[in-house]
C-alpha positions in Angstrom: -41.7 -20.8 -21.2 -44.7 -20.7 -19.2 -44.2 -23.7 -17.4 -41.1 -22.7 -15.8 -42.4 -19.0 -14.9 -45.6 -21.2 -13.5 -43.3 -23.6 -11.3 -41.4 -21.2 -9.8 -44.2 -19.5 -8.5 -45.7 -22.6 -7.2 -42.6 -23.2 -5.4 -41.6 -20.0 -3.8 -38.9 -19.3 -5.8 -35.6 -16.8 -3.4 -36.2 -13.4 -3.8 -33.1 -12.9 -5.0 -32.7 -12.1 -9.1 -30.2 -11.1 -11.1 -30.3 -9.5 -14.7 -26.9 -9.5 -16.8 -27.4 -6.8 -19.8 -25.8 -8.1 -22.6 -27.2 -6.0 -25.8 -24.8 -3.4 -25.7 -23.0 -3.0 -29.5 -19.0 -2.0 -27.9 -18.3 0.4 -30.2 -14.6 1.5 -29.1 -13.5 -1.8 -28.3 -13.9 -2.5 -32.1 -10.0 -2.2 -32.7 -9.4 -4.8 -30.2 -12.2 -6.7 -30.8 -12.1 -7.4 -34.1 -7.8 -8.3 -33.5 -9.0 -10.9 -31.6 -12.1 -12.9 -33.3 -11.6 -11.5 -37.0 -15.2 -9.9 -36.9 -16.7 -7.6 -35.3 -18.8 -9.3 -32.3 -19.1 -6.8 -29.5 -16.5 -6.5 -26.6 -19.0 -9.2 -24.0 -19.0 -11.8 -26.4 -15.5 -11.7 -27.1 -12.3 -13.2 -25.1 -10.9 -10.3 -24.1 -9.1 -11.3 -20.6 -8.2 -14.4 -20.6 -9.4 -17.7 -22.0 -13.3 -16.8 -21.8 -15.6 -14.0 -23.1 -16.7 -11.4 -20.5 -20.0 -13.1 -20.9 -19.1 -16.3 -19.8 -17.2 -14.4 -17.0 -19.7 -12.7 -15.6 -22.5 -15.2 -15.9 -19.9 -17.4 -14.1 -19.1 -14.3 -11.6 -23.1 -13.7 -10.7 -23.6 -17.7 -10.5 -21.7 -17.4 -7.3 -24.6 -15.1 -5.9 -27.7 -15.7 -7.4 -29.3 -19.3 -8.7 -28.7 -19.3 -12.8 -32.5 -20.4 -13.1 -33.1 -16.6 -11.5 -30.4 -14.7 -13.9 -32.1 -13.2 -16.3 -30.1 -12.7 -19.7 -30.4 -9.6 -22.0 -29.2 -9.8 -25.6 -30.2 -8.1 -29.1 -31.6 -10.2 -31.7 -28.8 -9.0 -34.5 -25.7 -10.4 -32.3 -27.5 -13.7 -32.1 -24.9 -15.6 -34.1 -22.2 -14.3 -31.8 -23.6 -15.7 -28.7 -25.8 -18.8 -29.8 -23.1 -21.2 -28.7 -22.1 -19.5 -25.2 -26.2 -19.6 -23.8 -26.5 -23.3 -24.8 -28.8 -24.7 -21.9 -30.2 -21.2 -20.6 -34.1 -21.7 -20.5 -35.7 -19.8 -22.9 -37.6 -17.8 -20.0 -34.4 -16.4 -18.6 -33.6 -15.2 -22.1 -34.9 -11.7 -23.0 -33.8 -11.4 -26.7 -34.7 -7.3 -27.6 -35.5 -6.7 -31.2 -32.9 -4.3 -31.4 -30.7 -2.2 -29.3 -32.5 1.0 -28.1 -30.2 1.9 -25.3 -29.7 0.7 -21.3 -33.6 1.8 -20.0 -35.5 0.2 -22.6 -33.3 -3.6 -21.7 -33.9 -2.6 -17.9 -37.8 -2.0 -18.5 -38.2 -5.5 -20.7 -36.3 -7.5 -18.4 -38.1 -5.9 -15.0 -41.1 -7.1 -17.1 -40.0 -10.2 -17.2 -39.1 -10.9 -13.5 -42.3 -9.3 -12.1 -44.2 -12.0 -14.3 -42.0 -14.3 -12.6 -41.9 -13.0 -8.9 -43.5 -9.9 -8.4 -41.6 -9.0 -4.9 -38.1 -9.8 -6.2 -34.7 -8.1 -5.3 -33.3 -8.1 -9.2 -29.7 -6.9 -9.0 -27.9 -5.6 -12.3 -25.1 -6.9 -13.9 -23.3 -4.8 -17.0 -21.9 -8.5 -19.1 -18.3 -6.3 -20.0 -17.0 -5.7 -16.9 -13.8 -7.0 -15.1 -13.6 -7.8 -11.1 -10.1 -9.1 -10.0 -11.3 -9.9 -6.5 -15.1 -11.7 -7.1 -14.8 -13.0 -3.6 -15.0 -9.2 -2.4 -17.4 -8.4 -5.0 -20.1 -10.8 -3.5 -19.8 -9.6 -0.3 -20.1 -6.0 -1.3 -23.4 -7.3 -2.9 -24.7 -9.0 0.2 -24.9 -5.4 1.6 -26.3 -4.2 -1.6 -29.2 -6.6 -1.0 -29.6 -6.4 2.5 -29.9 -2.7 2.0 -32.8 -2.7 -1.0 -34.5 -5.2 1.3 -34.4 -3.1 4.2 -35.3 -0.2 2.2 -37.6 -1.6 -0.3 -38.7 1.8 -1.9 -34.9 2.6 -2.7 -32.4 1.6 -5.3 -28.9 0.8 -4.5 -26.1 1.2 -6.3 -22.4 -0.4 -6.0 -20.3 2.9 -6.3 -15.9 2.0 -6.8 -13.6 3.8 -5.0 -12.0 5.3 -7.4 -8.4 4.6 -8.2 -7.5 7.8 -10.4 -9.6 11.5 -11.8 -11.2 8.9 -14.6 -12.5 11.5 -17.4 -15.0 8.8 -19.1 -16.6 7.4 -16.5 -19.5 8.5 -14.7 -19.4 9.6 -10.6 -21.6 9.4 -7.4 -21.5 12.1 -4.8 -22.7 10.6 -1.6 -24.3 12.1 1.4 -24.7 11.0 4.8 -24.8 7.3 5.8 -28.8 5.8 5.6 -29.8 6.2 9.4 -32.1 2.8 8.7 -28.9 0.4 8.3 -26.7 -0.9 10.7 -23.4 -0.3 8.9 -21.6 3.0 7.6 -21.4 1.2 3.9 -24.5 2.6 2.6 -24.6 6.0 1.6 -27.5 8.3 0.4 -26.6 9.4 -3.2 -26.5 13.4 -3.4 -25.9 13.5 -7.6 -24.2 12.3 -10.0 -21.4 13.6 -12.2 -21.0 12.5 -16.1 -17.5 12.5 -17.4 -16.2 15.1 -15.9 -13.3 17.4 -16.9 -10.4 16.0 -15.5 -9.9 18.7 -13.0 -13.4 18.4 -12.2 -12.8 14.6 -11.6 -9.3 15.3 -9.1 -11.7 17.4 -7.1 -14.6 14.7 -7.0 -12.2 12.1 -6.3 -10.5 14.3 -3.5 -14.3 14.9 -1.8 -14.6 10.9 -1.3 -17.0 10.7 -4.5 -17.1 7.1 -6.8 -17.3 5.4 -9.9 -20.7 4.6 -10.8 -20.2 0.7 -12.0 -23.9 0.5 -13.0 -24.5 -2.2 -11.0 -27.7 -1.8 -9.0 -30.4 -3.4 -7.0 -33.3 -3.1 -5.6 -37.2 -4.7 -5.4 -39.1 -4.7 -8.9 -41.6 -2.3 -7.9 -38.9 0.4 -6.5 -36.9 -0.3 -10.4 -40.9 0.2 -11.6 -41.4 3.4 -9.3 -38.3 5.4 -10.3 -39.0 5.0 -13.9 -42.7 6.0 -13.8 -41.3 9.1 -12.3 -38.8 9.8 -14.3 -39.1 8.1 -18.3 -43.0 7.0 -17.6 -44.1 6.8 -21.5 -41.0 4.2 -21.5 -42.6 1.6 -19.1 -46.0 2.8 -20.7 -45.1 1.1 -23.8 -43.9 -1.9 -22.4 -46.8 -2.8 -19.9 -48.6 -3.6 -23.1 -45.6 -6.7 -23.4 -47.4 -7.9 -20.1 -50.4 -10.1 -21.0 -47.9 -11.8 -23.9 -45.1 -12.5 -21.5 -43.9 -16.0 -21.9 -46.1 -16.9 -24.8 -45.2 -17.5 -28.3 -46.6 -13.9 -29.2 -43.9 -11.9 -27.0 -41.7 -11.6 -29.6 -43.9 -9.9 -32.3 -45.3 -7.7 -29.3 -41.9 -6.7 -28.4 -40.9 -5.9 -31.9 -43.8 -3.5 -32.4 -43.2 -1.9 -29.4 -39.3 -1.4 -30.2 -39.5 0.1 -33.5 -41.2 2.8 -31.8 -39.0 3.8 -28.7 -36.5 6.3 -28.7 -32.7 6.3 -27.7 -32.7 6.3 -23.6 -29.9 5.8 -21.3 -30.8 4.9 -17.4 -28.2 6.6 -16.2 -29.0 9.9 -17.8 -32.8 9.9 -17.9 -33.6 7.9 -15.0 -30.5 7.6 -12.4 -29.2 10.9 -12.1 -33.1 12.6 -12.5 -33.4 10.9 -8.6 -30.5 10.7 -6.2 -32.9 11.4 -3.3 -34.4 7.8 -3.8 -31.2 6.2 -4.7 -28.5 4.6 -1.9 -24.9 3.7 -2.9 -22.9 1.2 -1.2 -19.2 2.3 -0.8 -16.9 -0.2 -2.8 -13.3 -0.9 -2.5 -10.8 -3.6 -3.1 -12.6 -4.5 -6.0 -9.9 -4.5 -8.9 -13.3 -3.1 -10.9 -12.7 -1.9 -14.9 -14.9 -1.2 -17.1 -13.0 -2.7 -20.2 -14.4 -0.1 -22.7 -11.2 0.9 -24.2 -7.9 -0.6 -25.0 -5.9 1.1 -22.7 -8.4 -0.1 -19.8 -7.7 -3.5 -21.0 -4.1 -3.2 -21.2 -4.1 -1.9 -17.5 -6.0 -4.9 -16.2 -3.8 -7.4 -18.1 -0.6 -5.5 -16.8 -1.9 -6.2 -13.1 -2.7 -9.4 -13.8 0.9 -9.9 -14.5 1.4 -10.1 -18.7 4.6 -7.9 -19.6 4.1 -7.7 -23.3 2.6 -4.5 -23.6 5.1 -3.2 -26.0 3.3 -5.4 -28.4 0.6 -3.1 -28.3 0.9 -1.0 -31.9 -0.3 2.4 -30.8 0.4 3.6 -34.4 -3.0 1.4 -36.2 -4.6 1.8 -32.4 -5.1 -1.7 -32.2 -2.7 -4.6 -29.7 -1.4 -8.0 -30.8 -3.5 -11.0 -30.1 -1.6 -12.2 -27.4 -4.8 -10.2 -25.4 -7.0 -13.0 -25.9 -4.7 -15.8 -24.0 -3.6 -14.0 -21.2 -4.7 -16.1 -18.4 
């Protein structure tokens, strides 16, 4: 792995990364899940729209922005048998295989690790693996902004907020302040707070004040990722700085096992995102087509628009729909 990390830095590699987080376990999908492959694989390694996985969507998707030999790839050791076959020819330094799953900050911290040991003034944008985009051509150039903005601003992390389409109880929101003073355009908002699954009264009222979905896709430089987190969660990236001197050497992988059997539970979003607005910016995105395909019904919307009629097929009595899901093209 070393030789890769090593030529890349002797040849100046763009400053643009991206990180795909792929560990997650997809719980309430299950129903649906398991319909479609007969096991229980989580959601991003599944065909769940159409005739690929979200994985190979969205690895496809980010392709289209940032070089694949910069996308890094975050997975959890117990899925490997579910995703062996769909990261065939990925080098093994963009692969950052956690031990197990300890939640959204701990993959952020290991794969920040990784980059920085790579190229320590990168712009690392984040990708969540189960997400759907009807319009990717939109979504790049949202992300252009995205980037421009962390660049500009390269103590400040930069989120891609949705304009949100209805008072959505389960996901999380973004109030935004004024417009950043330091950017040209009016697409990049300072991010006041944040709101987690509001009531759905609360989230007609956030929705009516010009507020967004929080799609958890974010960038900004390394060291501003690194900053916000020694602020906020700083035993976290405590723990991992003693991953550092192993880093794309055969002993990683017992180092970061040691060092995940100890770590708690932690969700970015909770213990690190919405702990500091003030250093956060939010881009204002629209015309999207953004879901995040949690649940079935959120599946069943984004198949509807993308014209399949037959959701009467869906048996709301055992909670689960008919695999006609998987093919829809």
């Amino acid at each position: 792995m070393q030789d890769l990390a090593q030529t890349m830095k002797a040849e100046g590699a763009s400053g643009r990364w991206g990180v795909i987080l792929a560990g997650g376990e997809g719980k309430r999908l299950l129903p649906l899940t398991r319909q479609i492959a007969g096991d229980d694989r989580p959601k991003q390694f599944c065909r769940v729209i159409g005739g690929e996985t979200l994985l190979h969507q969205t690895r496809r998707r980010v392709s289209k922005m940032i070089p694949p030999q910069q996308t890094l790839l975050v997975t959890t050791a117990a899925h490997e048998r579910y995703y062996a076959d769909q990261v065939a020819g990925v080098p093994s330094s963009c692969m950052v295989t956690q031990p197990q799953n300890q939640g959204t900050a701990a993959a952020i911290v290991y794969s920040l690790m990784r980059v920085r040991e790579m190229n320590a003034r990168a712009v690392v944008a984040f990708f969540p693996s189960d997400h759907h985009f009807s319009n990717e051509e939109a979504l790049a150039a949202h992300m252009d902004v995205a980037f421009d903005a962390a660049e500009a601003g390269p103590e400040r992390v930069t989120l891609l907020g949705i304009v949100p389409e209805a008072p959505e109880t389960a996901y999380g929101w973004i109030e935004p302040g004024a417009p950043l003073a330091d950017l040209p355009e009016e697409k990049v908002l300072q991010v006041k707070r944040f709101w987690e699954k509001p009531s759905k009264a609360h989230a007609a009222a956030l929705m009516g004040h010009g507020c967004f979905w929080n799609s958890f896709v974010m960038v900004g430089r390394v060291s501003a990722f690194l900053d916000l987190i020694r602020r906020t969660v700083p035993n976290l990236l405590e723990s991992f700085e003693s991953l550092r001197r192993v880093l794309l050497t055969p002993e990683e992988r017992d180092s970061a096992r040691k060092i995940y059997s100890e770590l708690p539970q932690i969700g970015f979003s909770d213990a690190v995102l919405s702990a500091s607005p003030l250093d956060l910016a939010v881009v204002r995105g629209c015309g999207l087509g953004w879901s995040d395909v949690g649940e079935t019904e959120r599946v069943l919307s984004v198949l509807r628009r993308k014209g399949v009629k037959k959701t009467q097929d869906f048996n709301q009595t055992e909670n689960r729909p008919l695999a006609w899901a998987a093919s829809a093209s």
